[in-house]
Backbone as JSON, one array per atom type, in Angstrom:
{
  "sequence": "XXXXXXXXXXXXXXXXXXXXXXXXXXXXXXXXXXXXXXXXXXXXXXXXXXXXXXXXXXXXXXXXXXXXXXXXXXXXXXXXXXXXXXXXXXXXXXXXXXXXXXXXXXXXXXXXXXXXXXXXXXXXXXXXXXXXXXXXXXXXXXXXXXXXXX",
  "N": [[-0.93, -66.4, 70.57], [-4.16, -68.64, 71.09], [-4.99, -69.44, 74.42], [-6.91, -70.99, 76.41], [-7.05, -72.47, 79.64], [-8.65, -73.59, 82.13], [-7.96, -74.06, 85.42], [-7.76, -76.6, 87.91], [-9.49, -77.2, 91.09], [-12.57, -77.43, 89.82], [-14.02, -75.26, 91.51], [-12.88, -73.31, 91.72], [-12.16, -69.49, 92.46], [-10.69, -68.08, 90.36], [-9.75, -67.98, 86.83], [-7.89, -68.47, 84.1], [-8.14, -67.25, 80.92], [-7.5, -67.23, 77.31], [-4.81, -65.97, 77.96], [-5.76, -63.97, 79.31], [-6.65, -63.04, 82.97], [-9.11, -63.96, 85.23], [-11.06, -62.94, 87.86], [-13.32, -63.77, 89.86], [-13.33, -63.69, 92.61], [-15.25, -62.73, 95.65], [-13.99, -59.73, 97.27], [-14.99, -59.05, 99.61], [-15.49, -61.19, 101.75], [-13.21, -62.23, 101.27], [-10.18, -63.25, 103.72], [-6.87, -60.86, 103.15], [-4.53, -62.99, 103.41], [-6.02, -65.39, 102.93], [-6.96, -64.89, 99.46], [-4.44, -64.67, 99.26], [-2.99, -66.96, 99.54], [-4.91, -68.11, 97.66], [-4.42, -66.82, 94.99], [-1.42, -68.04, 94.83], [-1.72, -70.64, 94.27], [-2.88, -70.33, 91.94], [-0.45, -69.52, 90.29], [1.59, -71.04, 91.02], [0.69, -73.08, 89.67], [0.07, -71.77, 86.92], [2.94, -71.14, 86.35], [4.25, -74.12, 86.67], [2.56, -74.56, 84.42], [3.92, -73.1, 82.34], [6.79, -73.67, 82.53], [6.41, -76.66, 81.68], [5.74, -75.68, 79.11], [7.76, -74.1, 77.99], [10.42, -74.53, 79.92], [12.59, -74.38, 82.08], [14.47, -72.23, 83.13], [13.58, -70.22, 80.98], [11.25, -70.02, 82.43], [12.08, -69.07, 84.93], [13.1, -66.69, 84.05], [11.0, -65.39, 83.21], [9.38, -64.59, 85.12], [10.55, -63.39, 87.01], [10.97, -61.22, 85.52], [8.34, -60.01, 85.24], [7.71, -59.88, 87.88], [9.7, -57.74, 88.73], [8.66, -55.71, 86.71], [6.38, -54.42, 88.32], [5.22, -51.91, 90.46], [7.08, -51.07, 93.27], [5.53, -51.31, 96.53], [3.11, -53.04, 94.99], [4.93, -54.86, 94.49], [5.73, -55.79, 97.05], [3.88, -56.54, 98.59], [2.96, -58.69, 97.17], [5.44, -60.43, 96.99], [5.57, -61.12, 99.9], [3.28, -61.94, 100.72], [2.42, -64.0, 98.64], [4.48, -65.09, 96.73], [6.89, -66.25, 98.53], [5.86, -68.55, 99.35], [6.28, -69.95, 97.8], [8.07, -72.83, 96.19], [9.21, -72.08, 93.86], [8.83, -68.87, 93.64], [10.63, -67.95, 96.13], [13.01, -67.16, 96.08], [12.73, -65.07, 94.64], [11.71, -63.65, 96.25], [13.0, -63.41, 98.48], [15.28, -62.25, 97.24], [14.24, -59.94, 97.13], [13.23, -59.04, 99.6], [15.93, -58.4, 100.57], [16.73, -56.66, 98.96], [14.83, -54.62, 99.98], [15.94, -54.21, 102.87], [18.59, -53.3, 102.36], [17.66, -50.53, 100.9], [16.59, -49.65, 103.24], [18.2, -49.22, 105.05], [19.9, -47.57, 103.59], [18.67, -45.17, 103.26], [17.94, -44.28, 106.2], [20.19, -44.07, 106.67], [20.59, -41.05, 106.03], [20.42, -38.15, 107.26], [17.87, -36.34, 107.16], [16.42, -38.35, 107.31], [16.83, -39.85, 109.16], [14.83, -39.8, 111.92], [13.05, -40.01, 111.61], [9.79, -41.82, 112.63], [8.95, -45.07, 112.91], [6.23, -45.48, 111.77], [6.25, -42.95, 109.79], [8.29, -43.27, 108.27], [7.57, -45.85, 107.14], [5.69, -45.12, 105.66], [6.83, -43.15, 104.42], [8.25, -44.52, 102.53], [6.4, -45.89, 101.26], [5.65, -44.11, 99.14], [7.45, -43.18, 98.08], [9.15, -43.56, 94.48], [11.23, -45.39, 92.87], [14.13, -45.15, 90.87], [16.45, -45.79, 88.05], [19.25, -44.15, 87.4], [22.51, -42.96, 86.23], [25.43, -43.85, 87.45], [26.79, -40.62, 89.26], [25.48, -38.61, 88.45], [23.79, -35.62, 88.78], [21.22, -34.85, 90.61], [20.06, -32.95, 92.42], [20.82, -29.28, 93.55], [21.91, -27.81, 96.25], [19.56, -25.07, 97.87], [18.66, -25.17, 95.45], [15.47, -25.84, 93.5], [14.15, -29.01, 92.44], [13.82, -30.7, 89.75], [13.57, -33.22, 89.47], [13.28, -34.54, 91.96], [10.18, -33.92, 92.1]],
  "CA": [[-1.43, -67.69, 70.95], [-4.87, -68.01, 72.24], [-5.3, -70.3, 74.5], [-8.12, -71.71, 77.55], [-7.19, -72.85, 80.91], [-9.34, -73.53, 83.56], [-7.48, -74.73, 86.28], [-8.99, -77.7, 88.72], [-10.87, -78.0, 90.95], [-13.67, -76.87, 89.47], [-14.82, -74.34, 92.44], [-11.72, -71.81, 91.9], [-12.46, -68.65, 91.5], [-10.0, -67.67, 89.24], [-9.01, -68.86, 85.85], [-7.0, -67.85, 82.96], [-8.47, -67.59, 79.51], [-6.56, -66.5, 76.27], [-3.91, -65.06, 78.69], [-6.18, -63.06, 80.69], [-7.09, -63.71, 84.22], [-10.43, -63.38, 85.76], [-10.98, -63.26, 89.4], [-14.88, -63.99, 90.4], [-13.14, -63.85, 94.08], [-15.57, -61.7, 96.6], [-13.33, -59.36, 98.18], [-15.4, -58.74, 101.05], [-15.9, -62.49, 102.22], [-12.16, -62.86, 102.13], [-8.91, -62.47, 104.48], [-5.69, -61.29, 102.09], [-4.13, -64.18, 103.32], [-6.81, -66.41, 101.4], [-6.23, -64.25, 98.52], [-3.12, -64.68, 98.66], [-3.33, -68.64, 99.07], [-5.49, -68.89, 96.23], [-3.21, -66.51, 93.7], [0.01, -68.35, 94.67], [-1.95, -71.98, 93.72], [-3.06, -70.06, 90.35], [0.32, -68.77, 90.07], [1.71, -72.14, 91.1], [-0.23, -73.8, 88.03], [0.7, -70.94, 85.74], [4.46, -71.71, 86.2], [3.95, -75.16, 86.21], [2.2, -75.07, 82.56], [4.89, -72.63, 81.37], [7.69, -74.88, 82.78], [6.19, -77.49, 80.7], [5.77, -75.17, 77.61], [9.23, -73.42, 77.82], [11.51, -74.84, 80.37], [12.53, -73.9, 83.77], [15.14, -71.05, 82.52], [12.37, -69.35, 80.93], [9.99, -69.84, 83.59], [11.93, -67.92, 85.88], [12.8, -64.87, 84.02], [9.47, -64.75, 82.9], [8.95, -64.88, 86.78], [11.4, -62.18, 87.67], [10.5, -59.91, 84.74], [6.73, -60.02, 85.72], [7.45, -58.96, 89.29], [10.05, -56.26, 88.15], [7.28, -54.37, 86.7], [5.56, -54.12, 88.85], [5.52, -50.72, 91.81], [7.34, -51.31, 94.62], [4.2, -51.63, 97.29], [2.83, -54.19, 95.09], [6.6, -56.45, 94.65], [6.57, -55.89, 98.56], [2.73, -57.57, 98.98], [3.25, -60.29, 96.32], [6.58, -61.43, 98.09], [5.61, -61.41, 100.87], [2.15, -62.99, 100.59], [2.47, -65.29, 97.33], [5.8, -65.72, 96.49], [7.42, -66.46, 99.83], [5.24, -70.0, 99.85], [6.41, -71.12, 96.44], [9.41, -72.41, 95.92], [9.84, -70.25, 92.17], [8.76, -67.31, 93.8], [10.85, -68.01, 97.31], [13.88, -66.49, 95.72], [12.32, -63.35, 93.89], [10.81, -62.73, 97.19], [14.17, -63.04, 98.9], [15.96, -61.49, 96.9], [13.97, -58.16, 97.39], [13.52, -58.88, 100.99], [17.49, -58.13, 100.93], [17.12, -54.94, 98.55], [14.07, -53.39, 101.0], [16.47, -53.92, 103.85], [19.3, -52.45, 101.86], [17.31, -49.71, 101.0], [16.1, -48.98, 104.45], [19.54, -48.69, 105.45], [20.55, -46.05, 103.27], [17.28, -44.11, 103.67], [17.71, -43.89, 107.37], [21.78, -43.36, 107.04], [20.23, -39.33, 105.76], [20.11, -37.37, 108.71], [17.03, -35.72, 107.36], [15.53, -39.53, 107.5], [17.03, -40.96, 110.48], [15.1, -39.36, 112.78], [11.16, -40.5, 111.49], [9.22, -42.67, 113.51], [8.8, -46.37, 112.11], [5.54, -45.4, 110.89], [6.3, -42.02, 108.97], [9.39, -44.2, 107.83], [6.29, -46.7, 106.12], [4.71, -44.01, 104.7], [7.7, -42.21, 103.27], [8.9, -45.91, 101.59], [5.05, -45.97, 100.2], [5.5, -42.65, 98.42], [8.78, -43.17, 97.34], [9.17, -43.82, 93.43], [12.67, -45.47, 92.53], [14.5, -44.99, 89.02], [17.78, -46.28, 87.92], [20.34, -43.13, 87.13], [24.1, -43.1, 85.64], [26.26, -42.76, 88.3], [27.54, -39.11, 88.86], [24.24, -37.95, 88.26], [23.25, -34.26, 89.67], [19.78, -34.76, 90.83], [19.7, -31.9, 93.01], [21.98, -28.41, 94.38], [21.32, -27.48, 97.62], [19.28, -24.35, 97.95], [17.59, -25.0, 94.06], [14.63, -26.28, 93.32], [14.73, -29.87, 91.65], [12.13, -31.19, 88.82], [13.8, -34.84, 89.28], [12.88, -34.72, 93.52], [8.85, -33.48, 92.31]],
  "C": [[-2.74, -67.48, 71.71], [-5.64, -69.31, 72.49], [-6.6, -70.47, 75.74], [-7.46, -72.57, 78.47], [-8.16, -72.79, 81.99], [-9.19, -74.35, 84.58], [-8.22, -75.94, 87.42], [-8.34, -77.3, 90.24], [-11.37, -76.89, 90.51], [-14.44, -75.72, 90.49], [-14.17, -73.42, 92.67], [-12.82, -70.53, 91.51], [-11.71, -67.47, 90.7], [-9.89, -68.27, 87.89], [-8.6, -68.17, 84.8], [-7.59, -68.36, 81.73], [-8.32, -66.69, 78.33], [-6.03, -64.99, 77.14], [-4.32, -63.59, 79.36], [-6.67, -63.39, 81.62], [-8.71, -63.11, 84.39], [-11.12, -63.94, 87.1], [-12.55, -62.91, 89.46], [-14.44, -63.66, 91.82], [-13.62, -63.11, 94.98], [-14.87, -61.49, 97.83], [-13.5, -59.24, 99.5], [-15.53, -59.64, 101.78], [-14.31, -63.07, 102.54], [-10.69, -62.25, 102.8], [-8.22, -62.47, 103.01], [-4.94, -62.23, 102.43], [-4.78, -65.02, 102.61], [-6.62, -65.92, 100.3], [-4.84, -64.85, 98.3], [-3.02, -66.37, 98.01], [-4.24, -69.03, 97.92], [-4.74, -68.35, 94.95], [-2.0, -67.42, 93.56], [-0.5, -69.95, 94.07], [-2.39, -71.39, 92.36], [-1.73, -69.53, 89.73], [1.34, -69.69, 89.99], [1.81, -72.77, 89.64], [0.34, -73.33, 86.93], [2.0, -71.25, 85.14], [4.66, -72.83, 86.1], [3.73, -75.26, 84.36], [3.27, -74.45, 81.77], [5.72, -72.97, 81.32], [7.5, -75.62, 81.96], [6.21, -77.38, 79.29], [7.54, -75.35, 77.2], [10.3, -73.52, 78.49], [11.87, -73.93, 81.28], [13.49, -72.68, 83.64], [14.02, -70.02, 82.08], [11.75, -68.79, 81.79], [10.51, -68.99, 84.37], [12.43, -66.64, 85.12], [11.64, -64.19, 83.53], [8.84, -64.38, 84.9], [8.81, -63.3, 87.05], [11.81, -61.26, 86.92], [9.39, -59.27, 85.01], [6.41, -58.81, 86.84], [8.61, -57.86, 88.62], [9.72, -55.53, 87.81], [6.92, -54.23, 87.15], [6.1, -53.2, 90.09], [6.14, -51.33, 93.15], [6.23, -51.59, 95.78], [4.12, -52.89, 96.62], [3.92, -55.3, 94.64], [6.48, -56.57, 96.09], [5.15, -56.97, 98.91], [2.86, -58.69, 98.63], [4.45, -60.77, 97.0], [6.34, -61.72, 99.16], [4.44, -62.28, 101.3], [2.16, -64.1, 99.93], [3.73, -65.74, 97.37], [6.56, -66.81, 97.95], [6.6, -67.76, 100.0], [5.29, -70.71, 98.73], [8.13, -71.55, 96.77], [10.4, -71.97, 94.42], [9.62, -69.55, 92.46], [9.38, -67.28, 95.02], [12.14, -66.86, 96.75], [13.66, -65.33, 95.18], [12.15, -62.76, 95.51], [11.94, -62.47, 97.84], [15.07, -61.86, 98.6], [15.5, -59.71, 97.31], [13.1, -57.93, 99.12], [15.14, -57.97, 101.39], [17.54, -56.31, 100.25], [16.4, -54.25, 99.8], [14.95, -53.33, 102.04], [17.74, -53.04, 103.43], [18.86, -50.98, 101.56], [17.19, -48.72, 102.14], [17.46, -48.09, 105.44], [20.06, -47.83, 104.95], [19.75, -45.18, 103.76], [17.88, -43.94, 105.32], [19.7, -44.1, 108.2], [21.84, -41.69, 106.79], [19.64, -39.56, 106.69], [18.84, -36.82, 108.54], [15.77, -37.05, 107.34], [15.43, -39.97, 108.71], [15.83, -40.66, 111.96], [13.2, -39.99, 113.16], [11.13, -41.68, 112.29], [8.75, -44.15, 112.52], [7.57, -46.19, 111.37], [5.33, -44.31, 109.64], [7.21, -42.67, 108.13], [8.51, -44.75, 106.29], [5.92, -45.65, 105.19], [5.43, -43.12, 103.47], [8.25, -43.3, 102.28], [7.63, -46.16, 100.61], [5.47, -44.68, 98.99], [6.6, -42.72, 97.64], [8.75, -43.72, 95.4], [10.93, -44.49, 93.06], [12.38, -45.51, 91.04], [16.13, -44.79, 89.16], [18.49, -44.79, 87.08], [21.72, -43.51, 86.83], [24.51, -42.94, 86.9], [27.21, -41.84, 88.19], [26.33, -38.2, 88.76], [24.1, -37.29, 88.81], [21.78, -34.68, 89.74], [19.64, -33.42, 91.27], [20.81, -30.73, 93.4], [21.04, -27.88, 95.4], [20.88, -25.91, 97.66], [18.56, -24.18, 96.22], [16.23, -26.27, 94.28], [14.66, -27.72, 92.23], [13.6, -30.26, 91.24], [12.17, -32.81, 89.4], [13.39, -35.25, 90.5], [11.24, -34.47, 93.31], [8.08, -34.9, 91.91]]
}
């Protein structure tokens, strides 16, 4: 499908055309809070028109497929900046408000975690990569070297 949007008012500087975006927005002129406030009204819109295409079922697992791809870091910015002021993205953002705290809690139930300082903590949750495993799974034996931990 290829279609042309250019959202109103007329002084955005974003707009979507044949399903690619294009941000004019000079980074250096603005806070990421404005950023953010102007993605979540293009993001807003977006869901809006696809609501209208395809119906509110759609709309959100197109939502909450979208953000699922996307790296941990940026699901944790977008919820917490964009989403978190819609109410179709209040629940994505929730929802993985509840995993990061779940997470955090295991992470810092290992003794060789518990012990980091809230900001090495940050830093080791940046770095981190998750990936869904069988359970039972050997990742690692203690005293070998593991490919699946590199």
């Amino acid at each position: 499908m290829n279609w042309t949007w250019c959202p109103s008012p007329p002084d955005w500087d974003v707009e979507i055309d044949a399903g690619r975006v294009r941000d004019e927005i000079d980074l250096s002129r603005v806070t990421i809070l404005e950023q953010a406030d102007r993605y979540r009204e293009v993001l807003s819109r977006t869901a809006d028109l696809i609501d209208d295409w395809a119906g509110s079922t759609l709309t959100a697992r197109l939502i909450q497929a979208a953000y699922d791809g996307l790296p941990w870091p940026d699901r944790e910015t977008l919820g917490r900046y964009v989403l978190a002021g819609t109410t179709w993205g209040g629940a994505v953002a929730d929802e993985f408000a509840l995993a990061r705290s779940e997470r955090d809690r295991l992470l810092r139930a290992v003794p060789f975690f518990a012990g980091l300082s809230d900001h090495a903590f940050y830093l080791l949750q940046s770095a981190l990569q998750y990936e869904k495993v069988p359970a039972g799974c050997l990742l690692a034996r203690r005293g070998r070297p593991s490919a699946a931990l590199c």
